[in-house]
TIKOLKOL-436412 format. One record per atom (N, C-alpha, C): residue in three letters; x, y, z. Coordinates in steps of 0.2 Angstrom, whole numbers, plus 5000, padded with zeros to 4 digits. Layout:
BEGIN
AlaXYZ/...
! end
This chain:
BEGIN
Unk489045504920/Unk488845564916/Unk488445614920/Unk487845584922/Unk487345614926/Unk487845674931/Unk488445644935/Unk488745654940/Unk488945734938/Unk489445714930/Unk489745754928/Unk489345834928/Unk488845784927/Unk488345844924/Unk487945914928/Unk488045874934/Unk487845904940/Unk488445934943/Unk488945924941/Unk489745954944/Unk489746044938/Unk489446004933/Unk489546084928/Unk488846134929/Unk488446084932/Unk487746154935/Unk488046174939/Unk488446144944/Unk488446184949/Unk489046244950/Unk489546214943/Unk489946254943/Unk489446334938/Unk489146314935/Unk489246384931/Unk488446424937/Unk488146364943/Unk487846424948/Unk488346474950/Unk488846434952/Unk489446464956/Unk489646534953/Unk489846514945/Unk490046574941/Unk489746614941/Unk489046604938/Unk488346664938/Unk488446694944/Unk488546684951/Unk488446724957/Unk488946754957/Unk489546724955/Unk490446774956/Unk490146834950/Unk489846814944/Unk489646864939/Unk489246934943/Unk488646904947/Unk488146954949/Unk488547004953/Unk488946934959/Unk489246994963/Unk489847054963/Unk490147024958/Unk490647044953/Unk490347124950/Unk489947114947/Unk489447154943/Unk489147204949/Unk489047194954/Unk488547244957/Unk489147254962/Unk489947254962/Unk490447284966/Unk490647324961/Unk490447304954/Unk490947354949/Unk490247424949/Unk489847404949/Unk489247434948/Unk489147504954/Unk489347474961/Unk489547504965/Unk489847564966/Unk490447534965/Unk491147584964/Unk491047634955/Unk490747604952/Unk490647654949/Unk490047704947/Unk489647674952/Unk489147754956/Unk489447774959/Unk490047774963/Unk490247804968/Unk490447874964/Unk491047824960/Unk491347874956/Unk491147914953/Unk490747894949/Unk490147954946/Unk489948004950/Unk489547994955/Unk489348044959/Unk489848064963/Unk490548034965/Unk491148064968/Unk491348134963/Unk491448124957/Unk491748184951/Unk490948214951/Unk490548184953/Unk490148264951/Unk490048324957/Unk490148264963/Unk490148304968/Unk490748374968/Unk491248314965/Unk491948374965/Unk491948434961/Unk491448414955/Unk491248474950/Unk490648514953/Unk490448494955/Unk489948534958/Unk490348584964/Unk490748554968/Unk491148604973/Unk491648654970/Unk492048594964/Unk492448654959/Unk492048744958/Unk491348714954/Unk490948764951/Unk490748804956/Unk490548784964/Unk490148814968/Unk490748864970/Unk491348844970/Unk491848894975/Unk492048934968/Unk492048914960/Unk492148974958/Unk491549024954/Unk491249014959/Unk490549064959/Unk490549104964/Unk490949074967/Unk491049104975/Unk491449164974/Unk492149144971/Unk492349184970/Unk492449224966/Unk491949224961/Unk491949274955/Unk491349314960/Unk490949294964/Unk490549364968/Unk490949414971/Unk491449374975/Unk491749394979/Unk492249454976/Unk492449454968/Unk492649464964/Unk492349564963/Unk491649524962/Unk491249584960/Unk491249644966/Unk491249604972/Unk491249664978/Unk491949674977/Unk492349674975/Unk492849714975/Unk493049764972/Unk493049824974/Unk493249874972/Unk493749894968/Unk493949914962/Unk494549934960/Unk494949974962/Unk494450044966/Unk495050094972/Unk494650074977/Unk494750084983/Unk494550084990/Unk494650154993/Unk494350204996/Unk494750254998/Unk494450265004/Unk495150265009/Unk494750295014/Unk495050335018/Unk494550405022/Unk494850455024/Unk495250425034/Unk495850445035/Unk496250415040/Unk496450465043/Unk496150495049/Unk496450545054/Unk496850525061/Unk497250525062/Unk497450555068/Unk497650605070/Unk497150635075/Unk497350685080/Unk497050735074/Unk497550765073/Unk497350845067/Unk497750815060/Unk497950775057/Unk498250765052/Unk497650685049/Unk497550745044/Unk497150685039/Unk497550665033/Unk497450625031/Unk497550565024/Unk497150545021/Unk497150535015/Unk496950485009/Unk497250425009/Unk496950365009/Unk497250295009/Unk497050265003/Unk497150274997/Unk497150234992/Unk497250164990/Unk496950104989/Unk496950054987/Unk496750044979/Unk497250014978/Unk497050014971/Unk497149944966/Unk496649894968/Unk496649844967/Unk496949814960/Unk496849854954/Unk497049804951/Unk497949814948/Unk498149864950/Unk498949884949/Unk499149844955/Unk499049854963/Unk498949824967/Unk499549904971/Unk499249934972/Unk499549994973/Unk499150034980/Unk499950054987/Unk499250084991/Unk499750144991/Unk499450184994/Unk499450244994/Unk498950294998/Unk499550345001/Unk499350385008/Unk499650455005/Unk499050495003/Unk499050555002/Unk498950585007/Unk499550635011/Unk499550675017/Unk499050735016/Unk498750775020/Unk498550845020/Unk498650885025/Unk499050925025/Unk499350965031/Unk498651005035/Unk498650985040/Unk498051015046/Unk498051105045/Unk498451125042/Unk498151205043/Unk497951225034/Unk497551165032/Unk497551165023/Unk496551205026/Unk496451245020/Unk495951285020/Unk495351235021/Unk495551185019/Unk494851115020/Unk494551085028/Unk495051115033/Unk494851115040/Unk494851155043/Unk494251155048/Unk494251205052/Unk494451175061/Unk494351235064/Unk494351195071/Unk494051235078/Unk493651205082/Unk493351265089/Unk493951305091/Unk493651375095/Unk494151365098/Unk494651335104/Unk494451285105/Unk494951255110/Unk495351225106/Unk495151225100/Unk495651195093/Unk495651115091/Unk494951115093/Unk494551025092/Unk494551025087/Unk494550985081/Unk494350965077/Unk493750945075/Unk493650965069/Unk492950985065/Unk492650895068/Unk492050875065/Unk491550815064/Unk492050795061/Unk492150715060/Unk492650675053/Unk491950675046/Unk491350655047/Unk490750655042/Unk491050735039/Unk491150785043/Unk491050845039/Unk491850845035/Unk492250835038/Unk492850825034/Unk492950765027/Unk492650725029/Unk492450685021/Unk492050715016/Unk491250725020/Unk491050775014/Unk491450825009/Unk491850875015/Unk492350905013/Unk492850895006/Unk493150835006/Unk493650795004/Unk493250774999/Unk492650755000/Unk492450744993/Unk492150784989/Unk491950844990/Unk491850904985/Unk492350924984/Unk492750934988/Unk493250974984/Unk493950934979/Unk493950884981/Unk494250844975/Unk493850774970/Unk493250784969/Unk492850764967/Unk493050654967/Unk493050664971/Unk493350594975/Unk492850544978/Unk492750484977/Unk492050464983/Unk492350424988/Unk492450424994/Unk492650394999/Unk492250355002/Unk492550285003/Unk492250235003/Unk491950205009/Unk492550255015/Unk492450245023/Unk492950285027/Unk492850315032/Unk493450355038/Unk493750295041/Unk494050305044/Unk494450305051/Unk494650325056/Unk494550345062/Unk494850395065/Unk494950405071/Unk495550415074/Unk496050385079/Unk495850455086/Unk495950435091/Unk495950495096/Unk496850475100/Unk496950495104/Unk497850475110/Unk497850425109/Unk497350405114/Unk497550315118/Unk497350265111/Unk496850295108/Unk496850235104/Unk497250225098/Unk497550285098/Unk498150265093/Unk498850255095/Unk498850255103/Unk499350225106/Unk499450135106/Unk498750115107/Unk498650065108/Unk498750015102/Unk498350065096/Unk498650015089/Unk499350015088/Unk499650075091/Unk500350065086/Unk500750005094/Unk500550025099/Unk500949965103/Unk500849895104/Unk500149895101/Unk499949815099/Unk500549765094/Unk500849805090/Unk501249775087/Unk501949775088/Unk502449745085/Unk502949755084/Unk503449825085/Unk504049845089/Unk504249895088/Unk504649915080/Unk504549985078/Unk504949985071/Unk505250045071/Unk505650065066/Unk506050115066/Unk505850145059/Unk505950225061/Unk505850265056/Unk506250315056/Unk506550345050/Unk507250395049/Unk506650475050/Unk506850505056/Unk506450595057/Unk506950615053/Unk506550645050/Unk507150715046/Unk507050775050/Unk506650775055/Unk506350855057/Unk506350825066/Unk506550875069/Unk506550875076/Unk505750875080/Unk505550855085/Unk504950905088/Unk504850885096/Unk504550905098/Unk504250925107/Unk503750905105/Unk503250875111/Unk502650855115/Unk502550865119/Unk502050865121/Unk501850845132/Unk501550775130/Unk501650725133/Unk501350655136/Unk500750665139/Unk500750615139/Unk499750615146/Unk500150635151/Unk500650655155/Unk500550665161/Unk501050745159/Unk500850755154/Unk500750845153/Unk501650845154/Unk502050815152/Unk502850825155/Unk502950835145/Unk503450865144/Unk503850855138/Unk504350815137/Unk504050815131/Unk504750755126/Unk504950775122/Unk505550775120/Unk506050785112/Unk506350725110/Unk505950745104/Unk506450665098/Unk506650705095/Unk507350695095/Unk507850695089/Unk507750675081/Unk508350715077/Unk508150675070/Unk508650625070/Unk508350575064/Unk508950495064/Unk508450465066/Unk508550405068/Unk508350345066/Unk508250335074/Unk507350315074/Unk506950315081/Unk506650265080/Unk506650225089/Unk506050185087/Unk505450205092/Unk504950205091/Unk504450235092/Unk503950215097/Unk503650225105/Unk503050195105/Unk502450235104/Unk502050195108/Unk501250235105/Unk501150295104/Unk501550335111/Unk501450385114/Unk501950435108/Unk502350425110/Unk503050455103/Unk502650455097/Unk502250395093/Unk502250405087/Unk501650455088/Unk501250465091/Unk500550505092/Unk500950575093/Unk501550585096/Unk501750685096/Unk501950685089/Unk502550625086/Unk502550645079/Unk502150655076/Unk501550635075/Unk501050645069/Unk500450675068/Unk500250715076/Unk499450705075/Unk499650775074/Unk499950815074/Unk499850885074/Unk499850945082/Unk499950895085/Unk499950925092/Unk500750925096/Unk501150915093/Unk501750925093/Unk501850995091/Unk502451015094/Unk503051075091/Unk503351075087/Unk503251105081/Unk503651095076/Unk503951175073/Unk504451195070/Unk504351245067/Unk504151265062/Unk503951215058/Unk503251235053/Unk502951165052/Unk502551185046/Unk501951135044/Unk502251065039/Unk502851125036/Unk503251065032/Unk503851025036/Unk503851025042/Unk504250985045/Unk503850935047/Unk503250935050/Unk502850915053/Unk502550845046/Unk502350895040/Unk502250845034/Unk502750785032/Unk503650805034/Unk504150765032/Unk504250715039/Unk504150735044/Unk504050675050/Unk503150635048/Unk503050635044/Unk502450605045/Unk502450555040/Unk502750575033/Unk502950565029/Unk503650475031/Unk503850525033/Unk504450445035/Unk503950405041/Unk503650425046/Unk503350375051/Unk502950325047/Unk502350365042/Unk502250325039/Unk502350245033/Unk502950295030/Unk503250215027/Unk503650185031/Unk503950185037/Unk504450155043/Unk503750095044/Unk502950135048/Unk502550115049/Unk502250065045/Unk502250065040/Unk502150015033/Unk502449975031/Unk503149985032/Unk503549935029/Unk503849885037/Unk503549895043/Unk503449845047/Unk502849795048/Unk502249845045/Unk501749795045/Unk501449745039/Unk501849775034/Unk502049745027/Unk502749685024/Unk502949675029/Unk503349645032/Unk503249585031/Unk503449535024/Unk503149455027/Unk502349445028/Unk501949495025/Unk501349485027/Unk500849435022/Unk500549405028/Unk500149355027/Unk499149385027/Unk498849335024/Unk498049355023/Unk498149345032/Unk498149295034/Unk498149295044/Unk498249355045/Unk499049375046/Unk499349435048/Unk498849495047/Unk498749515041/Unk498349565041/Unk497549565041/Unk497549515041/Unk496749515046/Unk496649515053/Unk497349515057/Unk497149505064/Unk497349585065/Unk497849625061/Unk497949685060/Unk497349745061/Unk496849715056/Unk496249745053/Unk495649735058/Unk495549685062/Unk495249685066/Unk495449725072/Unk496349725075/Unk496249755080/Unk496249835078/Unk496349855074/Unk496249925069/Unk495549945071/Unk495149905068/Unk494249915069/Unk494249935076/Unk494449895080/Unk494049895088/Unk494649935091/Unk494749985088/Unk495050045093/Unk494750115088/Unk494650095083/Unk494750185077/Unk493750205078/Unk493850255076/Unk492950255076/Unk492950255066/Unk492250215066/Unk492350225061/Unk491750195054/Unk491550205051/Unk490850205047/Unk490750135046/Unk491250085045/Unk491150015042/Unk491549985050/Unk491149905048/Unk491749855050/Unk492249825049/Unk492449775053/Unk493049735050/Unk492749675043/Unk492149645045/Unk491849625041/Unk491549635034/Unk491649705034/Unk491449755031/Unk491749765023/Unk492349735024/Unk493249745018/Unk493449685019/Unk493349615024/Unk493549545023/Unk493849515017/Unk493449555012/Unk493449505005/Unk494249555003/Unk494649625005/Unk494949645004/Unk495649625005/Unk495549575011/Unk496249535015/Unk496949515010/Unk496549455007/Unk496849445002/Unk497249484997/Unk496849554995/Unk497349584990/Unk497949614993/Unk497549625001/Unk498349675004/Unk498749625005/Unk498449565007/Unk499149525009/Unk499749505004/Unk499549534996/Unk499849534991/Unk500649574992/Unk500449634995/Unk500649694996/Unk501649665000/Unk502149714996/Unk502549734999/Unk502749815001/Unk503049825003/Unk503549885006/Unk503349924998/Unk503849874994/Unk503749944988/Unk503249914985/Unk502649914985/Unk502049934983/Unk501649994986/Unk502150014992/Unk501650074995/Unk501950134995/Unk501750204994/Unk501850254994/Unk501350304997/Unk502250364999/Unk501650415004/Unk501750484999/Unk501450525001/Unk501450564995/Unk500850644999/Unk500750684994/Unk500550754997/Unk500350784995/Unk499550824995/Unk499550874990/Unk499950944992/Unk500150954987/Unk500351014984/Unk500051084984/Unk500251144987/Unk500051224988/Unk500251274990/Unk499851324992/Unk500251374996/Unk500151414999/Unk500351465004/Unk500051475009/Unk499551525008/Unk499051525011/Unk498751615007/Unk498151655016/Unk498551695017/Unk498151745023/Unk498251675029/Unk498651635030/Unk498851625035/Unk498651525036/Unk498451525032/Unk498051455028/Unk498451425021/Unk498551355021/Unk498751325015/Unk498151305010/Unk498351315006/Unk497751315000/Unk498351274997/Unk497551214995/Unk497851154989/Unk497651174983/Unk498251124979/Unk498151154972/Unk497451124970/Unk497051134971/Unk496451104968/Unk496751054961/Unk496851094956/Unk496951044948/Unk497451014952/Unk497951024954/Unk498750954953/Unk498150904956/Unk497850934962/Unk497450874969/Unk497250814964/Unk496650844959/Unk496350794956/Unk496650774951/Unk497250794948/Unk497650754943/Unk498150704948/Unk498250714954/Unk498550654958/Unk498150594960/Unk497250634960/Unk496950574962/Unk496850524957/Unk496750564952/Unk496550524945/Unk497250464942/Unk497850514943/Unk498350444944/Unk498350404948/Unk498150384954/Unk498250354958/Unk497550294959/Unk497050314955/Unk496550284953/Unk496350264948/Unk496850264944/Unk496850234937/Unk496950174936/Unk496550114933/Unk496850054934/Unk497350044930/Unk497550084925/Unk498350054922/Unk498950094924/Unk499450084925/Unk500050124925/Unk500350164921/Unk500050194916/Unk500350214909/Unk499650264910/Unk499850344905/Unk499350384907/Unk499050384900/Unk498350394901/Unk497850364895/Unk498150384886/Unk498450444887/Unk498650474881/Unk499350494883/Unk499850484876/Unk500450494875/Unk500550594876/Unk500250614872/Unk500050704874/Unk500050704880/Unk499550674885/Unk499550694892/Unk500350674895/Unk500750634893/Unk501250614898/Unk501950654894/Unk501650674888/Unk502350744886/Unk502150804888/Unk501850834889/Unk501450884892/Unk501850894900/Unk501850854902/Unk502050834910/Unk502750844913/Unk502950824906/Unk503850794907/Unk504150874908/Unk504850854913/Unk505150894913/Unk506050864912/Unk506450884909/Unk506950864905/Unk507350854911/Unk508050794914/Unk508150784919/Unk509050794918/Unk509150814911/Unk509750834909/Unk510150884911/Unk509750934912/Unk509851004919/Unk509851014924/Unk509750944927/Unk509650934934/Unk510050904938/Unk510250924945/Unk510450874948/Unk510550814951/Unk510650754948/Unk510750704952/Unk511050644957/Unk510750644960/Unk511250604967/Unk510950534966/Unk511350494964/Unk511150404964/Unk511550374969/Unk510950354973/Unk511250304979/Unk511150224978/Unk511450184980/Unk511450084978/Unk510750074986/Unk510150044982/Unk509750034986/Unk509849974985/Unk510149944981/Unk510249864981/Unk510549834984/Unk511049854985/Unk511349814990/Unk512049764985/Unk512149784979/Unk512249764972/Unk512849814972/Unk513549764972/Unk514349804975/Unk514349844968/Unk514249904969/Unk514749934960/Unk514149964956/Unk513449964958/Unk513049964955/Unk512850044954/Unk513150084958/Unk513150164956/Unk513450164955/Unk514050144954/Unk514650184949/Unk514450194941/Unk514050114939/Unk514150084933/Unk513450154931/Unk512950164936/Unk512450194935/Unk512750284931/Unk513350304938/Unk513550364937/Unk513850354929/Unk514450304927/Unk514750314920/Unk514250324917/Unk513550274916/Unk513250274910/Unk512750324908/Unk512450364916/Unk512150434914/Unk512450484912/Unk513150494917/Unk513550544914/Unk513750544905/Unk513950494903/Unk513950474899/Unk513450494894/Unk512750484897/Unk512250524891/Unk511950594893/Unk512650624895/Unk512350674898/Unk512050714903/Unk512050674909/Unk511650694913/Unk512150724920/Unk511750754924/Unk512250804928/Unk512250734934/Unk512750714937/Unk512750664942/Unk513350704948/Unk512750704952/Unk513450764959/Unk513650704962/Unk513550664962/Unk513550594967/Unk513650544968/Unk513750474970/Unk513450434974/Unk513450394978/Unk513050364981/Unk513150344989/Unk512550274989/Unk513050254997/Unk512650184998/Unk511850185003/Unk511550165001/Unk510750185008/Unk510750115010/Unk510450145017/Unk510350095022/Unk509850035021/Unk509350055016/Unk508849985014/Unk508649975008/Unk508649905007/Unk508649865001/Unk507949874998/Unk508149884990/Unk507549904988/Unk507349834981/Unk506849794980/Unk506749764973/Unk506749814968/Unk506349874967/Unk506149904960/Unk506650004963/Unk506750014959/Unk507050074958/Unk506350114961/Unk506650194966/Unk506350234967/Unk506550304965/Unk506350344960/Unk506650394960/Unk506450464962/Unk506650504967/Unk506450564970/Unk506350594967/Unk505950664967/Unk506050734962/Unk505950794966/Unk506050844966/Unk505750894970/Unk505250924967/Unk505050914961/Unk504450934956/Unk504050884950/Unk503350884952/Unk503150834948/Unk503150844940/Unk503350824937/Unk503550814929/Unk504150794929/Unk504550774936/Unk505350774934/Unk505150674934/Unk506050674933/Unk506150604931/Unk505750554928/Unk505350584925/Unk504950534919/Unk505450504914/Unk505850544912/Unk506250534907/Unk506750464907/Unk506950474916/Unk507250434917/Unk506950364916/Unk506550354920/Unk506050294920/Unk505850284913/Unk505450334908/Unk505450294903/Unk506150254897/Unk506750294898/Unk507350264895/Unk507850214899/Unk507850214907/Unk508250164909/Unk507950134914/Unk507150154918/Unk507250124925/Unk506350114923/Unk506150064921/Unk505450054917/Unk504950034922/Unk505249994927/Unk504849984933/Unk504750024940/Unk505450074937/Unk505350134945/Unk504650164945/Unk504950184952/Unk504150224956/Unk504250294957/Unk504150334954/Unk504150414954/Unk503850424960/Unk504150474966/Unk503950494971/Unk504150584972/Unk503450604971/Unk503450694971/Unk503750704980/Unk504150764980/Unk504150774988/Unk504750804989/Unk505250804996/Unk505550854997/Unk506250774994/Unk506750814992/Unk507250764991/Unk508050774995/Unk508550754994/Unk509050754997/Unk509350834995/Unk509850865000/Unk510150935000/Unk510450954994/Unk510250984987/Unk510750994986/Unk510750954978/Unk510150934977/Unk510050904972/Unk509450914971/Unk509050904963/Unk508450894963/Unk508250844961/Unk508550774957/Unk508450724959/Unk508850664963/Unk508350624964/Unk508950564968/Unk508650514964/Unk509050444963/Unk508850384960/Unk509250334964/Unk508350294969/Unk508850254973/Unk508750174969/Unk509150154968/Unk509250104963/Unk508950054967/Unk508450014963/Unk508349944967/Unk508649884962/Unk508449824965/Unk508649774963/Unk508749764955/Unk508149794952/Unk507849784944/Unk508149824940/Unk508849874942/Unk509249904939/Unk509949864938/Unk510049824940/Unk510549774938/Unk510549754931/Unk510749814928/Unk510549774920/Unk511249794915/Unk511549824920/Unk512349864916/Unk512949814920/Unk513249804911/Unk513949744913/Unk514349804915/
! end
């Protein structure tokens, strides 16, 4: 008995220690846990504080003044549409001046400038001289851009060059005679339609598959060639939203005037009615009045519809069913590049609303010079495939 007895202490010592150590492994493991999930909540919460700061620095517009050479721009960013935009200003517009040797004014005095007279606030310049905007455009990839306008240069080494219209590909030097203003052109509005296409050629290679990396290596070597008010570190938080960005999110675009005693004068009101759309954070104009007010009727007008999709039959189906409700169709024809959302050309701002609001909901309304012979064009993108 005695034996037994001391077999069952020693069994339930045994028990009690497997109990303790039992107990102080489960005890273990479940501090761990607990303080493993709060750690995670705590990081969770930390990174989304982070990012709702991060949030707050972000600007709804960005804007910033971009010169090369003699030809300034507007670069609108417009965070929450996710829309960018490069509003041209022709170098001989009343808002500049230049020495005699025909330097160009301070870039500070030309922002002030730009922002008194379109009551705009500018966020930060940029501003390119030759080399250094030879350098950013050859750092990258070669791309191709459609000139619609012929011109001459002299190179650094004072020899001349002509490019042709058509389809060019570009280096530093080339893109710097197209665009800075120091080129030959026969007028000012050639000069605005090569700068016009180099740009979105320019945009739609660096938009291209773009990554938060991509465009930040972009931006940085941008910074350490441009002079300019801020840094790269400066718009960091901004990476992200361009890296968003495709081809058809960007547009180029121009204020509108005319010429007076040898100088182009901008329409002051349209200017700031285009700034005000273009910094609007919804896409739709505040009041139904303000967007009939505007319209101009596209049933008298001529249009030429070209297949930007790439979508076999898809202008014909477009031609029956406008004609069909009336509408004047001279045309239409295949384009060389593929588009997602519909583009529609006008050669007058109020046109083609009518169309966008009845058939094309997603299209991008572009004011400017449009194809020969029509006044509107409608290049179909992908999101017109909607007719059996």
């Amino acid at each position: 008995m005695r034996k037994n007895s001391k077999q069952k202490t020693v069994v339930r010592v045994i028990a009690a220690i497997l109990i303790i150590i039992l107990a102080g492994f489960v005890s273990y493991h479940g501090s761990k846990a607990i303080f493993t999930n709060k750690f995670r909540r705590d990081k969770v919460k930390a990174e989304k504080k982070e990012e709702e700061e991060i949030k707050k620095s972000v600007k709804s517009n960005y804007v910033t003044v971009v010169r090369v050479g003699k030809l300034t721009s507007l670069r609108i960013f417009n965070t929450k549409t996710d829309k960018l935009t490069f509003v041209l200003m022709r170098p001989d517009s009343d808002l500049f001046t230049y020495d005699e040797d025909g330097d160009v004014q301070d870039i500070e005095k030309v922002v002030n400038n730009i922002q008194n007279a379109y009551g705009i606030t500018v966020d930060s310049y940029e501003d390119f001289g030759q080399s250094e905007f030879s350098e950013l455009i050859n750092d990258g990839q070669a791309f191709e851009c459609d000139l619609p306008k012929a011109v001459s240069f002299k190179d650094n080494n004072k020899m001349t060059v002509n490019i042709k219209t058509g389809k060019q590909t570009l280096n530093g030097n080339q893109a710097w005679g197209v665009i800075s203003g120091e080129g030959d052109y026969e007028s000012q509005e050639d000069l605005m339609a090569n700068a016009k296409a180099f740009v979105e050629g320019y945009m739609e290679e660096i938009f291209d598959e773009v990554s938060e990396d991509s465009i930040t290596t972009y931006a940085s070597t941008l910074f350490s060639l441009c002079d300019s008010d801020i840094k790269v570190n400066d718009v960091e938080h901004y990476m992200a939203y361009y890296a968003k960005l495709t081809p058809d999110d960007i547009s180029v675009t121009e204020f509108t005037g005319k010429e007076v005693d040898g100088a182009f004068e901008v329409d002051i009101k349209k200017a700031k009615a285009l700034i005000s759309d273009l910094t609007d954070e919804t896409e739709q104009k505040t009041t139904t009045e303000a967007t009939t007010e505007s319209k101009i009727s596209s049933e008298d007008k001529k249009i030429l519809i070209r297949n930007a999709a790439s979508i076999n039959g898809i202008a014909a189906k477009w031609q029956t069913k406008l004609s069909d409700d009336g509408y004047d169709i001279s045309d239409i024809k295949d384009y060389d590049k593929t588009y997602d959302k519909t583009i529609i050309s006008v050669s007058e701002e109020g046109m083609g609303e009518d169309l966008k609001d009845k058939y094309f909901k997603d299209a991008k309304i572009e004011v400017g010079d449009v194809e020969e012979g029509v006044d509107i064009c409608i290049y179909l993108g992908k999101d017109a495939d909607t007719l059996d």
